[in-house]
C-alpha angles and dihedrals in degrees: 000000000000095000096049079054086058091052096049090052092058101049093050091063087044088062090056106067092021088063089043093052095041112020127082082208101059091163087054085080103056097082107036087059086042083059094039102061097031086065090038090058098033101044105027109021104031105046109096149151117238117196107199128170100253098029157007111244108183116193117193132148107291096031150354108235123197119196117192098224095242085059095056108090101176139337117215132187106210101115092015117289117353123183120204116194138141089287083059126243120346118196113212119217080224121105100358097184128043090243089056116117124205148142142287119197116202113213105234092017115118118210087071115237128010111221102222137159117260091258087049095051086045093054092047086057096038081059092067100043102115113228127252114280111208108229112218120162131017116329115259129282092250136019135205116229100239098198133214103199132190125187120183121238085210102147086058099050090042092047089048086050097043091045098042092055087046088048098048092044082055093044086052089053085056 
């Protein structure tokens, strides 16, 4: 995906002069490539898996997620990635299909991300899963929060929206 990231990007800044050398419009360009590259970046070159010691933060385009371990009850892989945790099942905009390939960052590795298939990046992550622990007895004295957190992507939702609209309108002065 990352790659076809890399080729969106290109051709964005090839719209650019081309429009300025051929076209009677040469402002026209502008936002096209703008919308271009921020998709190129938000939905291809952004969305990723982070493997760190204490949690799973998944970012994709709507939201970055972060699941405590202990939170995380299964991943599964039958439309994509699917976590499963005591909010209930979160499908992830990564890896949509079972041929997708994409990356897996570990948290204190060092190399970067790791391009798997979408089996391979499940079974790192199932490897992580803690296991069940059977509960007999009062609960402890004290207890750790063990936190689910969401954060909006808002700002990139709201500019695709705003620079699709502006590049359509464009595409319509063509």
């Amino acid at each position: 995906m990352r790659q076809l990231a890399i080729v969106l990007w290109v051709v964005a800044v090839v719209l650019v002069p081309l429009a300025l050398v051929t076209g009677d419009r040469p402002w026209l360009a502008p936002v096209p490539s703008l919308f271009i590259a921020l998709v190129a970046w938000a939905v291809l070159w952004s969305p990723r898996f982070e493997l760190r010691p204490d949690a799973l933060v998944v970012v994709d385009v709507r939201r970055t997620s972060t699941y405590a371990w202990p939170r995380v009850q299964e991943v599964r892989t039958k439309y994509g990635i699917e976590v499963v945790s005591s909010e209930g099942v979160r499908r992830t905009w990564l890896a949509t299909r079972p041929t997708a390939r994409l990356a897996v960052r570990h948290d204190g590795r060092t190399g970067g991300a790791t391009p798997v298939d979408v089996e391979a990046a499940a079974a790192e992550v199932r490897a992580l899963v803690p296991a069940v622990v059977a509960t007999d007895g009062p609960p402890p004295a004290t207890v750790v929060a063990q936190p689910i957190t969401h954060r909006a992507h808002g700002w990139s939702v709201v500019a695709m929206i705003v620079l699709g609209v502006a590049a359509s309108m464009a595409a319509a002065q063509l």
